[in-house]
C-alpha positions as CSV (number, residue, x, y, z in Angstrom):
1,X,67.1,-58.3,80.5
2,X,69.1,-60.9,81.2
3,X,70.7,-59.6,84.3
4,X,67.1,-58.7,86.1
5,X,66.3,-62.2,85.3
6,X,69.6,-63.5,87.1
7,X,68.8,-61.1,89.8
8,X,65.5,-62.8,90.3
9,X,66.9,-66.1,90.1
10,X,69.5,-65.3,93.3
11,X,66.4,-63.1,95.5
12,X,64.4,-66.8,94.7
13,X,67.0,-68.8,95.9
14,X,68.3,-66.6,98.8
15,X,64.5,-66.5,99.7
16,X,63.8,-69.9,99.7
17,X,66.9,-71.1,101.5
18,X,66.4,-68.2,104.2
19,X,62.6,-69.2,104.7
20,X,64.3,-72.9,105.2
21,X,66.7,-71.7,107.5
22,X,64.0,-69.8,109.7
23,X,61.6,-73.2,109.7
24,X,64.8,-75.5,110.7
25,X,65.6,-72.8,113.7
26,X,62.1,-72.8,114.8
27,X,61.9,-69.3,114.0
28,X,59.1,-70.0,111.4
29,X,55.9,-72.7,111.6
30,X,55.5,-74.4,108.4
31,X,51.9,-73.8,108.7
32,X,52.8,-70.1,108.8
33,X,51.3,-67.6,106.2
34,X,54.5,-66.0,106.2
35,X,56.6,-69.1,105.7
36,X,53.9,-70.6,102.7
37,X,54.0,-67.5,100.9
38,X,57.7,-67.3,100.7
39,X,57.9,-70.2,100.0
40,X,55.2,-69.5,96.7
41,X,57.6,-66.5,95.4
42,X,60.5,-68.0,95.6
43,X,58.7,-71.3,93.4
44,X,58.0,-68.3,91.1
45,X,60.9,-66.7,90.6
46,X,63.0,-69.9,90.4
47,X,60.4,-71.0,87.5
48,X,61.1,-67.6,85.6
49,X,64.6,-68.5,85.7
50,X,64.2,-71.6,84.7
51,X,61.7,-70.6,81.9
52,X,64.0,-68.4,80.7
53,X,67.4,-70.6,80.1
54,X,64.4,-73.7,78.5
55,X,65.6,-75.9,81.7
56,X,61.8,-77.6,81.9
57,X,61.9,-79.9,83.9
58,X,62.9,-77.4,86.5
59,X,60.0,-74.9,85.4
60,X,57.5,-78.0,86.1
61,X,59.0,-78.6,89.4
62,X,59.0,-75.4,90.5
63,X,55.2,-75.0,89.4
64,X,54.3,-77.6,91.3
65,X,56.2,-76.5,94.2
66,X,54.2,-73.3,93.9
67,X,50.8,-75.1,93.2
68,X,51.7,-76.7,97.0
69,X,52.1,-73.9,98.6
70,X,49.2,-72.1,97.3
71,X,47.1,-75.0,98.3
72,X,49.0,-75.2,101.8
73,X,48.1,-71.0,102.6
74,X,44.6,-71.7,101.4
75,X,44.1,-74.8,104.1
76,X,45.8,-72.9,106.6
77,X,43.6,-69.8,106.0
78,X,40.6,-72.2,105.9
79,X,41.5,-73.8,109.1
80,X,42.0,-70.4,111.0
81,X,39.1,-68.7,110.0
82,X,37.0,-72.1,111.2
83,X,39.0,-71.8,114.9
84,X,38.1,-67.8,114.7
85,X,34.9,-69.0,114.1
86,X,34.4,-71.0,116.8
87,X,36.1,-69.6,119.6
88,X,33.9,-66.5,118.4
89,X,30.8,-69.0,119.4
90,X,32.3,-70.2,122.6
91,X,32.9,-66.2,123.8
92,X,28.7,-65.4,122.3
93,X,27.8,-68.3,124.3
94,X,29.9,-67.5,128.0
95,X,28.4,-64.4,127.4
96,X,24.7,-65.0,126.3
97,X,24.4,-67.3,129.3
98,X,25.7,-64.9,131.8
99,X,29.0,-66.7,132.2
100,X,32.3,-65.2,132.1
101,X,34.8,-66.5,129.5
102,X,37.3,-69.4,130.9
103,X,40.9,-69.1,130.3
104,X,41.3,-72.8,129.6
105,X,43.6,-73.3,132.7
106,X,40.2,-72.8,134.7
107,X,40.9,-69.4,135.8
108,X,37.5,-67.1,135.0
109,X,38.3,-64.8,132.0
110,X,36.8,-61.2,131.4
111,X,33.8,-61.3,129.1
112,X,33.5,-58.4,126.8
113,X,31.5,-55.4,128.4
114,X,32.7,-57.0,131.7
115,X,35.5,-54.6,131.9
116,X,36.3,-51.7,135.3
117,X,38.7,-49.3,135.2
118,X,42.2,-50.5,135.4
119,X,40.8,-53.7,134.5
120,X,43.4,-55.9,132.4
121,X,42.3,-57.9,129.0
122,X,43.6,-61.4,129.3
123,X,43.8,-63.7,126.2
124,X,40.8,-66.5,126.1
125,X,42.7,-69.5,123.9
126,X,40.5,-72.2,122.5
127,X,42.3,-75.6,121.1
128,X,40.5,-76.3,117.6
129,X,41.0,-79.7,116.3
130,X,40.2,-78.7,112.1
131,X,40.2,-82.3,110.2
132,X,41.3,-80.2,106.6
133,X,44.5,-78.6,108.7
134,X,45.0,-82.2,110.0
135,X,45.2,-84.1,106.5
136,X,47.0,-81.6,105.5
137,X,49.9,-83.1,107.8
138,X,50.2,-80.0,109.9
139,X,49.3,-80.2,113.7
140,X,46.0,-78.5,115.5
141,X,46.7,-75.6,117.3
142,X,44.8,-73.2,119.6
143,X,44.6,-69.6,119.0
144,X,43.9,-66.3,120.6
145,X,41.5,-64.2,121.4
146,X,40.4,-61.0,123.5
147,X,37.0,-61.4,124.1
């Protein structure tokens, strides 16, 4: 037992320094799913370590390192879904009023349905300003869509 609960202690800490690594490199976003939910196993295993050799102050650390995170990947989720959401609305609307979509750079997009043969797809982005992703310390950004 006590050597599966070293092992998790080293695949916690190589995570959690290998998640840093990738964010300092640019590799990662902070506000990626990927990087928050690394970093919320890696809290966790480094807590069962902890837990285990009665080092508490380190268990309550790494709880609330893991609290963080889980807060930070449900903000992040929340604030995706609501730019989803609306560029959803902006590509009903183009389309409702007989417009096509706009690529943001001005250039007419392809509205769904509005495709020929040998037509290409191109991306429709939409910059989102979500006020819960902005107190959050994270920046806006735009995503996107195929409409």
């Amino acid at each position: 037992m006590h050597a599966l609960v070293t092992a998790i202690g080293w695949i916690g800490a190589v995570t959690c320094v290998g998640a840093y690594g990738l964010v300092s490199r640019g590799t990662w976003s902070v506000s990626s799913r990927r990087f928050q939910v690394t970093n919320v196993a890696a809290a966790l295993m480094m807590c069962i370590v902890a837990a285990r050799g009665h080092v508490w102050a380190s268990v309550a650390a790494n709880l609330v390192w893991a609290v963080i995170g889980a807060r930070t990947i449900a903000t992040v989720m929340r604030a995706r879904r609501a730019q989803t959401d609306v560029s959803s609305s902006c590509a009903r609307a183009s389309r409702s009023d007989g417009m096509r979509a706009d690529l943001g750079d001005g250039r007419p997009g392809v509205a769904h349905g509005d495709l020929r043969d040998g037509a290409s797809i191109e991306p429709i982005r939409v910059n989102v300003a979500v006020p819960e992703l902005e107190l959050s310390g994270m920046r806006a950004s735009s995503v996107g869509l195929v409409a």
